[in-house]
C-alpha positions in Angstrom: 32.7 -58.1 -33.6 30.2 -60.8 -35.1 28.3 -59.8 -38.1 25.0 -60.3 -36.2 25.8 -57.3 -33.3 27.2 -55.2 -36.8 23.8 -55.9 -37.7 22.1 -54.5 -34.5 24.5 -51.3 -34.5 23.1 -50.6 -38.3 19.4 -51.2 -36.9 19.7 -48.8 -34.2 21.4 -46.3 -36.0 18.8 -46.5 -38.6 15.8 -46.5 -36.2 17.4 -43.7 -33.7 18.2 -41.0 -36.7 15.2 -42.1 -38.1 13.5 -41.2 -35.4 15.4 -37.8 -35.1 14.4 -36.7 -38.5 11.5 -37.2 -37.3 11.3 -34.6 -34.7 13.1 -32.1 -36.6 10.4 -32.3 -39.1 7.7 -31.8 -36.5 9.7 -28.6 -35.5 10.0 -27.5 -38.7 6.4 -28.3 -39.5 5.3 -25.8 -36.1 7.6 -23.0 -36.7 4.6 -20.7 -37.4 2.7 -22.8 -34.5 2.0 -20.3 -31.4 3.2 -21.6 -28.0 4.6 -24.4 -29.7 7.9 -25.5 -27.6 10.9 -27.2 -30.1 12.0 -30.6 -29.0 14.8 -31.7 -28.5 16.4 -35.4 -29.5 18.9 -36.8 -26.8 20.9 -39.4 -27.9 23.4 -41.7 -26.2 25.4 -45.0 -27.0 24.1 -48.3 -26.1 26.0 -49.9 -23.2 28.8 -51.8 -24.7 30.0 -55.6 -24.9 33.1 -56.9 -23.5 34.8 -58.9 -26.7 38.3 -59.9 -24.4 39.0 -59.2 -21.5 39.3 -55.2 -20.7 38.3 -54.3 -24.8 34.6 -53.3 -25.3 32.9 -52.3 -28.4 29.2 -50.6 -28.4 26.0 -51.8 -29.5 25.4 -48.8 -31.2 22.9 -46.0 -30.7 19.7 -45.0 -28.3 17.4 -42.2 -28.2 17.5 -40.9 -24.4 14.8 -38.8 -24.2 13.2 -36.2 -26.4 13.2 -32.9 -24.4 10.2 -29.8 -24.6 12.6 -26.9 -24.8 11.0 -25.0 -21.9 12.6 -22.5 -18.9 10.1 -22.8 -16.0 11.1 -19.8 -14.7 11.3 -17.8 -18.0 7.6 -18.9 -18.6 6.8 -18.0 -15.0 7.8 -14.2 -15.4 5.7 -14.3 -19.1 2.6 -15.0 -17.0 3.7 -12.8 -14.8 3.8 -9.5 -17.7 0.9 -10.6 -19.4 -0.9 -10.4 -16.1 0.8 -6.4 -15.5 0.0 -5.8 -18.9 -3.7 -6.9 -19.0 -4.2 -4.9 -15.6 -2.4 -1.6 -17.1 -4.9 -1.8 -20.5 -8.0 -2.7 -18.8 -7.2 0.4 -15.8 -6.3 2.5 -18.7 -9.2 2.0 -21.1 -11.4 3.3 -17.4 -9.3 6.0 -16.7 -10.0 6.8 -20.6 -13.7 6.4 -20.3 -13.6 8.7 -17.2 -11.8 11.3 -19.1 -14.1 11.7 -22.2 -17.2 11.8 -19.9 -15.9 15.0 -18.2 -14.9 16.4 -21.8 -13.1 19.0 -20.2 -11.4 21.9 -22.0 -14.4 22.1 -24.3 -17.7 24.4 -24.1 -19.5 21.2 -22.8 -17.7 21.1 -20.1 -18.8 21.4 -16.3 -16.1 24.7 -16.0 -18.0 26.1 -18.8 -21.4 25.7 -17.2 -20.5 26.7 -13.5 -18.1 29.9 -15.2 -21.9 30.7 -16.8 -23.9 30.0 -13.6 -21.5 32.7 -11.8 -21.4 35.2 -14.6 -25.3 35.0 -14.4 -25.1 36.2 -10.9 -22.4 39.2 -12.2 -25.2 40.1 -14.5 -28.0 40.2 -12.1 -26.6 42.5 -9.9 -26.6 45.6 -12.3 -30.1 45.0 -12.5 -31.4 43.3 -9.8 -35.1 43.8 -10.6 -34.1 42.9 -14.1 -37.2 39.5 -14.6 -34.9 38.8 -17.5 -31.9 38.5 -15.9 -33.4 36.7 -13.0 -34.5 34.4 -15.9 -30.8 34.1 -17.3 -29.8 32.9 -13.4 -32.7 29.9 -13.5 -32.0 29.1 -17.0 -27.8 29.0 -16.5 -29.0 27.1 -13.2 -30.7 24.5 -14.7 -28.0 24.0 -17.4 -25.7 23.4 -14.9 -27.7 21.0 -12.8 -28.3 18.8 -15.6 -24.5 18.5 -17.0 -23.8 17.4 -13.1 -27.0 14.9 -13.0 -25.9 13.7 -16.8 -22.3 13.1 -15.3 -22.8 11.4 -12.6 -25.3 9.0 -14.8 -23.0 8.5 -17.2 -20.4 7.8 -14.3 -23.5 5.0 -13.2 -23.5 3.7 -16.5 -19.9 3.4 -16.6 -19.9 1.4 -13.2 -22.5 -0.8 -14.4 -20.1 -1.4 -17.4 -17.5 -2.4 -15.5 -19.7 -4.7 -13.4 -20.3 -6.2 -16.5 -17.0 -6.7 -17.6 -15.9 -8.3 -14.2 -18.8 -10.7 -14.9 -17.7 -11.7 -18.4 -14.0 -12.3 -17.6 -15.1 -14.0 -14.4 -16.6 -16.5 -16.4 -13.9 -16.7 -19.2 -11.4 -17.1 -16.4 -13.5 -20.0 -14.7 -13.9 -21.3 -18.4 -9.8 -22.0 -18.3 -9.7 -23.3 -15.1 -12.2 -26.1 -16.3 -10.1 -26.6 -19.6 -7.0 -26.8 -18.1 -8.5 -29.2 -14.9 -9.8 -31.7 -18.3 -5.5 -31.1 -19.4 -4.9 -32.3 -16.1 -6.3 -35.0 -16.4 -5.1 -35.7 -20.0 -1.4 -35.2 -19.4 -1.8 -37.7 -16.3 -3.2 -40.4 -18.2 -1.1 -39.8 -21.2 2.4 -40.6 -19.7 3.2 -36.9 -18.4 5.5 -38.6 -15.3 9.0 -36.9 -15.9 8.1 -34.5 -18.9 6.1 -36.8 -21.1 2.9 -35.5 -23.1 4.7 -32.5 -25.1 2.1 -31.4 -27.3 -0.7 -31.4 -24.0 1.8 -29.4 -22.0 2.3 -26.9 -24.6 -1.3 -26.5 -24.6 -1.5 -26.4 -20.9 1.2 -23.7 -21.1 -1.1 -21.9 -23.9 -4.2 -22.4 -21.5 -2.0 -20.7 -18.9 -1.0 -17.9 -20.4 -4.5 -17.0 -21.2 -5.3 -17.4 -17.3 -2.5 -14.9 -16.8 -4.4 -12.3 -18.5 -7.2 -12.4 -16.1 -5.6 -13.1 -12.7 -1.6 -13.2 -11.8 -1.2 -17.0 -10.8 1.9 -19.1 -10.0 2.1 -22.9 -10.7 3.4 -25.8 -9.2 3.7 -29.2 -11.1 3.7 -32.5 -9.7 5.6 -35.6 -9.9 2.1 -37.0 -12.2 2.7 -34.0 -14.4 -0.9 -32.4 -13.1 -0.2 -28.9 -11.5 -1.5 -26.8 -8.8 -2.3 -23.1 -10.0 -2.4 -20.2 -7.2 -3.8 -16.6 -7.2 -1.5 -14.8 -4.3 -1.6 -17.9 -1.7 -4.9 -19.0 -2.8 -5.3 -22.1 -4.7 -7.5 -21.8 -7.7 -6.8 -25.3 -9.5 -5.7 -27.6 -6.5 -4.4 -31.4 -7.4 -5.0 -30.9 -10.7 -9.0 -29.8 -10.1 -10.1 -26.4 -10.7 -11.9 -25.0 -7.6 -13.8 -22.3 -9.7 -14.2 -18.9 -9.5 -17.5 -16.6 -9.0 -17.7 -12.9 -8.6 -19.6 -12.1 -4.9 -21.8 -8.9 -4.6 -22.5 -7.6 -1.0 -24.1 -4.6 0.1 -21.5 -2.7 3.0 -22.4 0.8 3.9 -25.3 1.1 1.5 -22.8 1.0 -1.1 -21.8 -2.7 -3.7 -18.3 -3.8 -3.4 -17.4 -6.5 -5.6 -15.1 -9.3 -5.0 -13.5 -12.6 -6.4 -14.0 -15.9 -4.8 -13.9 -20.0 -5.2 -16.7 -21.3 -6.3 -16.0 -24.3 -3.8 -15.9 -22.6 -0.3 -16.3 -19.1 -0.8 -13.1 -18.0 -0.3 -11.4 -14.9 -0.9 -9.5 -14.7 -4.3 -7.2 -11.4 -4.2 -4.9 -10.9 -7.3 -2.6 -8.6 -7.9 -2.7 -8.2 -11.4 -4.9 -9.1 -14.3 -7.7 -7.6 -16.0 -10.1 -8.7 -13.2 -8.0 -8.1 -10.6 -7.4 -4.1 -12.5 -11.3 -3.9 -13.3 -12.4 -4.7 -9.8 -9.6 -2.3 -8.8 -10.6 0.5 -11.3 -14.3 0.0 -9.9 -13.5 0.6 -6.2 -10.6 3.1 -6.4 -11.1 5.1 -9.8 -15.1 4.9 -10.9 -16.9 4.9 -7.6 -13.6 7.5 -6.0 -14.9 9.6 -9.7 -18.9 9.3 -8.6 -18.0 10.2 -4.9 -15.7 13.3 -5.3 -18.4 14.8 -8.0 -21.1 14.3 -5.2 -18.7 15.8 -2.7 -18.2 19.0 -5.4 -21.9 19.3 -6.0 -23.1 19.3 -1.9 -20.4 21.5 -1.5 -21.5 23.8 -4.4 -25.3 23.4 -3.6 -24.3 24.7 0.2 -22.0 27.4 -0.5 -24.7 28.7 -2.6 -27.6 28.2 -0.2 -25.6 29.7 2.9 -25.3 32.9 0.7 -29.1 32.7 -1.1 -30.7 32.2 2.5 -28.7 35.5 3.9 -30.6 37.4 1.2 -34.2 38.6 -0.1 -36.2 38.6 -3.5 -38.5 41.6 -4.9 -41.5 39.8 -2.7 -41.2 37.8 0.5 -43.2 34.3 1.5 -46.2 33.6 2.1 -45.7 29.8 3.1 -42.5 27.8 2.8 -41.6 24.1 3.9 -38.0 23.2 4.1 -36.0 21.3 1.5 -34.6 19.0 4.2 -35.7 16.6 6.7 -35.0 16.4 10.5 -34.4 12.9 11.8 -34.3 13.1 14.9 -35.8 16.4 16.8 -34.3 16.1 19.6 -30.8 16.1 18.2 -29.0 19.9 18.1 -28.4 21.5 14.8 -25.1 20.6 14.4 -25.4 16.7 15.5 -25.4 14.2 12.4 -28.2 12.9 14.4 -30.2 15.4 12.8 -29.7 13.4 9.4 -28.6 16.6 8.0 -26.6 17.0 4.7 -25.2 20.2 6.1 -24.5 21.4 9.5 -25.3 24.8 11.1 -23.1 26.6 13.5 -23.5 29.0 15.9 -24.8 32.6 15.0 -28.2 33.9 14.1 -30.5 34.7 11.5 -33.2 37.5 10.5 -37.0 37.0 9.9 -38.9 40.0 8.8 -42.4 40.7 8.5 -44.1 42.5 5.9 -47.3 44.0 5.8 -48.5 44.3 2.3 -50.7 47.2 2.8 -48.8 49.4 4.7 -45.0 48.0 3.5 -44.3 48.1 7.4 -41.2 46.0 8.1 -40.5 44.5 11.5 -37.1 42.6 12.0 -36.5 39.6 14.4 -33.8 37.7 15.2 -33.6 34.4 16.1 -30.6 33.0 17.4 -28.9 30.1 16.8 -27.3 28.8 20.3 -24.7 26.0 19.2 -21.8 27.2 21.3 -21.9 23.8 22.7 -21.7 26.0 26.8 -24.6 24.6 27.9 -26.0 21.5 25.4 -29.0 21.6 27.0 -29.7 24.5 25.1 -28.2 24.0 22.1 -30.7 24.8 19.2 -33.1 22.0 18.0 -35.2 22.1 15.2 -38.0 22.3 17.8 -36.1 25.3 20.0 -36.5 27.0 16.3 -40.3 26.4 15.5 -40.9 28.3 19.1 -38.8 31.0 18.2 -40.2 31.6 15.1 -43.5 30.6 16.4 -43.5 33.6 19.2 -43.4 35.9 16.1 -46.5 38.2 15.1 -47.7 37.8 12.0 -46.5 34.3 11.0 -46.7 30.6 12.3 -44.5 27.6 12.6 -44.5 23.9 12.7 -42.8 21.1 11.9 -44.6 18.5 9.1 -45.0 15.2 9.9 -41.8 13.8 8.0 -39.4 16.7 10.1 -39.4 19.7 7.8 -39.5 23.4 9.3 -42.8 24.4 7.8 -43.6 28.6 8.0 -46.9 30.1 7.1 -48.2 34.3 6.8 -51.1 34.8 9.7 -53.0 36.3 6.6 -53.2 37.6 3.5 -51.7 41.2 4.3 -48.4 39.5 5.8 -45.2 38.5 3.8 -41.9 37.3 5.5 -38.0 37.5 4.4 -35.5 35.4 5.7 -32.0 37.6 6.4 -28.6 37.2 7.5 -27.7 34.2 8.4 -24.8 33.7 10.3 -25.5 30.3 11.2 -26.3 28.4 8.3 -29.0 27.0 9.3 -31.6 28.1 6.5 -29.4 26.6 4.4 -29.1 23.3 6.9 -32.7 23.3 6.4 -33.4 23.9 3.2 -35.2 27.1 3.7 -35.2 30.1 1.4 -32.6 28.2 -0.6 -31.3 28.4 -4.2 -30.1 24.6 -4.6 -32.2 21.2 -3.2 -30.7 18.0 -2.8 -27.5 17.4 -1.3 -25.5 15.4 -4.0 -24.7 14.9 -7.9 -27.5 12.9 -8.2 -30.6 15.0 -6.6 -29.1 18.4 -6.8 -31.7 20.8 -8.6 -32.7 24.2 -8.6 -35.5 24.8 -5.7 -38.7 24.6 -7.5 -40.0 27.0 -5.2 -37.7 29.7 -6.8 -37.4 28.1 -10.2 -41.2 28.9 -10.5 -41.2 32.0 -9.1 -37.5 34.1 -10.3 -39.3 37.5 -8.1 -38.0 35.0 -5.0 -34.3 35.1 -6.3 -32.2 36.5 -3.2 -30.3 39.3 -4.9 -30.4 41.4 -2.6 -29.4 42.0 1.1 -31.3 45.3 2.5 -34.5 45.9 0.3 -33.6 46.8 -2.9 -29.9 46.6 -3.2 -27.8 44.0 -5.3 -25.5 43.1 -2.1 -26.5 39.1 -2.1 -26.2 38.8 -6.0 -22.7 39.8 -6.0 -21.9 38.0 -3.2 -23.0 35.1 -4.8 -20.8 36.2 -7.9 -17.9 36.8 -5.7 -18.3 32.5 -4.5 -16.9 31.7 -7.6 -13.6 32.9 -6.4 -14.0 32.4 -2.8 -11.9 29.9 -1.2 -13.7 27.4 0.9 -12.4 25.7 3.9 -13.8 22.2 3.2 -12.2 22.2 -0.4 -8.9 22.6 1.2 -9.1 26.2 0.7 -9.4 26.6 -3.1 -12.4 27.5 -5.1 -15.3 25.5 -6.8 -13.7 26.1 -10.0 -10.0 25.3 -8.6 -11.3 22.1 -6.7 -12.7 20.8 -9.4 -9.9 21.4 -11.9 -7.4 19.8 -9.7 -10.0 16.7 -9.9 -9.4 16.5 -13.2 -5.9 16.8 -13.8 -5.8 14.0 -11.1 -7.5 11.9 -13.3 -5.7 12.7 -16.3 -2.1 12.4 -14.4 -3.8 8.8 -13.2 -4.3 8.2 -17.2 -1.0 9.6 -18.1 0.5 7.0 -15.5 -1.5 4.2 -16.6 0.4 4.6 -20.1 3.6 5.4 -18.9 2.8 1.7 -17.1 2.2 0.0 -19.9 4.6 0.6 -22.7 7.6 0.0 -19.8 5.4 -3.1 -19.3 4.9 -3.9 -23.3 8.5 -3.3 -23.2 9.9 -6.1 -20.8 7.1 -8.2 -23.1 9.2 -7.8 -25.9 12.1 -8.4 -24.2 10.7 -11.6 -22.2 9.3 -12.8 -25.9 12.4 -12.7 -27.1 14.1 -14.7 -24.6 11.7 -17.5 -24.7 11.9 -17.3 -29.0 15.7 -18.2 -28.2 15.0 -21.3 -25.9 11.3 -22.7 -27.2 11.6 -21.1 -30.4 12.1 -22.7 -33.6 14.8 -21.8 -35.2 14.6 -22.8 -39.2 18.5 -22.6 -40.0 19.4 -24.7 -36.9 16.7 -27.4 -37.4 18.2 -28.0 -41.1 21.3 -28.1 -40.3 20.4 -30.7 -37.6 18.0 -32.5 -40.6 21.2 -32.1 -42.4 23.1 -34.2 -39.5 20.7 -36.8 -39.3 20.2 -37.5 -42.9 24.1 -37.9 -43.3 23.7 -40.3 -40.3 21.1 -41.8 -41.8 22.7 -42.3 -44.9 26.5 -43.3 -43.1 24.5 -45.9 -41.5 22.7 -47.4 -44.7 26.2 -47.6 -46.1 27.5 -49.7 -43.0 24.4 -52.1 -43.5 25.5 -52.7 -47.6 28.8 -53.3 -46.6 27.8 -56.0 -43.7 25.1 -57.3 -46.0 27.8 -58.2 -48.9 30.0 -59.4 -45.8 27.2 -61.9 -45.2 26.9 -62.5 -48.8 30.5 -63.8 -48.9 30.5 -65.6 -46.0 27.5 -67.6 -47.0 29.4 -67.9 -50.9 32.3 -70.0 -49.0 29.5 -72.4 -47.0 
């Protein structure tokens, strides 16, 4: 071996652990660093000489690559568990929100306030003609109309909250697509061919795992080192440019759904997981399922109510009334969604009875309700009604001009009583009814009775308390359309859905927060930084270092001697 390739050997060496001090220190110096990935320096001999024939002896030492500890797949499934576990908080924090605004199991509660309306009712009928207690009735009324109206506000308010939040992290998710597009590029330009460009791919990786939060994606790389980023099969950054995302409002049904699409095209973005893809989720199947089911509970409450009210009669009869509800189209049958109808009537009858004031003569009529469906062509219209009632001494009918039943006295002396209703139609109608409006949002107490509590239908013949304590008894009635439970059962089993929902939405995320820790820990073992392995390889490549000083003294005095003998 010539002095001169002992020379080259001690360069190399010097240079190569030089350099691998070097990257242990940079490890050492980012132990603390998050989403920092250790490196890794791969070293192998230099090809060798041939000195005689069949001996060789190496040229010393090379750095093969220095390698970005990183498992693809391990990183994969992170992204993966972030996005479960951002979708589990963000549903759970709803469900939460949902929960407090029902406040159930306190004396704010809507149990508390319908339990009060019903033992109003209880009260009223040991003393029918009791103004005060008709008074309690309206009053326990009204205080339960306005927790349901509040509610479903709130529940509004809370939707319009959420729509917020899907805008916000809309944008912060388009914001990392943009940032990571501008890596893209970065890494391209800065030699990422074949794994190059550590530090730009670890904060690619970083930029990544904040995406994950928002949507569920899966990447591809390239050969260039730029990557392609999917949400389900749809590409979000495709060739290493983001195609943007946008949130899309359309009106279906008279009701908003929200979606996710590309900014580019337009095109449907559907994730799986994520906080968007949970918050858009939460919106559709938890806060507007919450607004509908309380709308559903309050038209069935405000009917139930009315079909028992209109079968009844107050301390004084009518002198005019128009009904609460409109007719759309008269020529539709009572019982035809045509009609427009919140509610629908059925066959059976009901009683109108006129009252002269002077004498307190009485006279009964019936008017029947023909929805047997026999014949159609005689099914009851609202018009068929009008004539019936019409035909009647004493009063008058007609219908207004925006399809209300509208019924007037013939004079001063006449009064009339709606009675027994087997049809429901009064109650269809909106006519001698306790409850207007036909959901959450526009149920109140009929003015009509609010400002006159002598028109309260307590009782069923005259003077008895018959309608109040039917109207008592409601409370535990079971009704057909709840699935035969009560108001009070139906909407207690509401809410223990929604608190089993919330009890399974943080069951979710501590088994989720779980295989986080367990995932962290896995990728701490092969990204990680390890401070007693990195000295202990400082340790190596110091002695190395040092060895290879050494073997340059000794060939530099070699030299030295051979030059003393020139």
């Amino acid at each position: 071996m010539s002095l001169g390739n002992a020379l080259q050997i001690g360069r190399s060496a010097l240079a190569t652990q030089q350099l691998a001090i070097e990257v242990t220190g940079n490890n050492l110096a980012n132990l603390a660093t998050e989403g920092f990935h250790r490196r890794r320096t791969i070293l192998e001999p230099s090809r060798s000489r041939e000195v005689v024939t069949g001996t060789f002896v190496g040229r010393g030492v090379q750095t093969q690559a220095i390698s970005r500890q990183v498992d693809n797949a391990l990183e994969a499934r992170i992204r993966t568990n972030i996005a479960d576990q951002s979708f589990s908080l963000a549903r759970r924090d709803v469900l939460s929100q949902i929960e407090a605004l029902f406040n159930e199991f306190s004396d704010a509660d809507l149990s508390t306030h319908l339990n009060e309306f019903f033992n109003a009712w209880s009260e009223l009928s040991n003393g029918a003609a009791d103004q005060s207690l008709r008074t309690v009735v309206l009053r326990q009324a009204s205080n339960l109309v306005h927790f349901v109206q509040t509610l479903r506000a709130d529940m509004l308010d809370l939707r319009s909250q959420v729509d917020g939040a899907i805008d916000g992290n809309a944008t912060a998710a388009n914001d990392l697509l943009e940032q990571i597009e501008l890596v893209n590029r970065q890494i391209i330009t800065g030699g990422g061919f074949n794994g190059g460009a550590p530090a730009l791919r670890d904060q690619r990786d970083g930029l990544l795992a904040q995406l994950g939060e928002y949507l569920d994606i899966s990447v591809n790389e390239h050969q260039s080192g730029a990557i392609d980023v999917f949400v389900g099969s749809m590409p979000v950054i495709l060739n290493g440019s983001s195609r943007g995302l946008q949130v899309r409002r359309e009106s279906i049904d008279g009701a908003m759904e929200i979606d996710l699409v590309t900014s580019v095209d337009e095109r449907l973005v559907v994730a799986a997981s994520g906080t968007l893809a949970s918050l858009i989720d939460a919106r559709r199947a938890d806060v507007n399922d919450a607004i509908a089911r309380l709308d559903d509970f309050a038209n069935q409450l405000i009917f139930e109510i009315n079909r028992v009210h209109s079968q009844g009669e107050g301390l004084t009869g009518f002198d005019s009334v128009t009904g609460a509800n409109r007719v759309l189209d008269l020529a539709a049958t009572l019982n035809d969604e045509q009609t427009g109808l919140n509610f629908t009537a059925q066959h059976g009858s009901f009683d109108l009875i006129i009252r002269q004031k002077s004498t307190n003569h009485r006279t009964t009529h019936t008017i029947d309700v023909d929805l047997d469906g026999i014949d159609p062509a005689n099914d009851a219209t609202l018009p068929d009604i009008v004539a019936a009632i019409d035909a009647i001494d004493g009063v008058s009918a007609s219908i207004s001009t925006d399809g209300r039943l509208v019924v007037d006295s013939d004079g001063s002396d006449f009064e009339f009583i709606f009675n027994r209703d087997s049809s429901g139609a009064l109650a269809a109608l909106g006519v001698n009814s306790f409850f207007s409006g036909s959901h959450a949002g526009d149920i109140s107490v009929n003015p009509v009775v609010d400002q006159n509590p002598s028109l309260l239908a307590a009782a069923r013949d005259g003077s008895d308390n018959r309608n109040a304590l039917d109207l008592a008894a409601l409370k535990d009635e079971p009704i057909a359309a709840l699935e035969g439970q009560t108001l009070l059962e139906s909407w207690n089993r509401y809410v223990e859905e929604y608190a089993v929902r919330l009890s399974q939405a943080n069951q979710q995320l501590d088994a989720e927060a779980l295989v986080g820790d367990n995932l962290a820990a896995q990728q701490q073992s092969t990204s990680g930084v390890n401070a007693d392995e990195e000295v202990i390889n400082l340790l190596t490549y110091q002695r190395a270092y040092q060895g290879s000083a050494r073997f340059l003294q000794v060939v530099d005095e070699l030299l030295e001697t051979l030059l003393s003998l020139v």
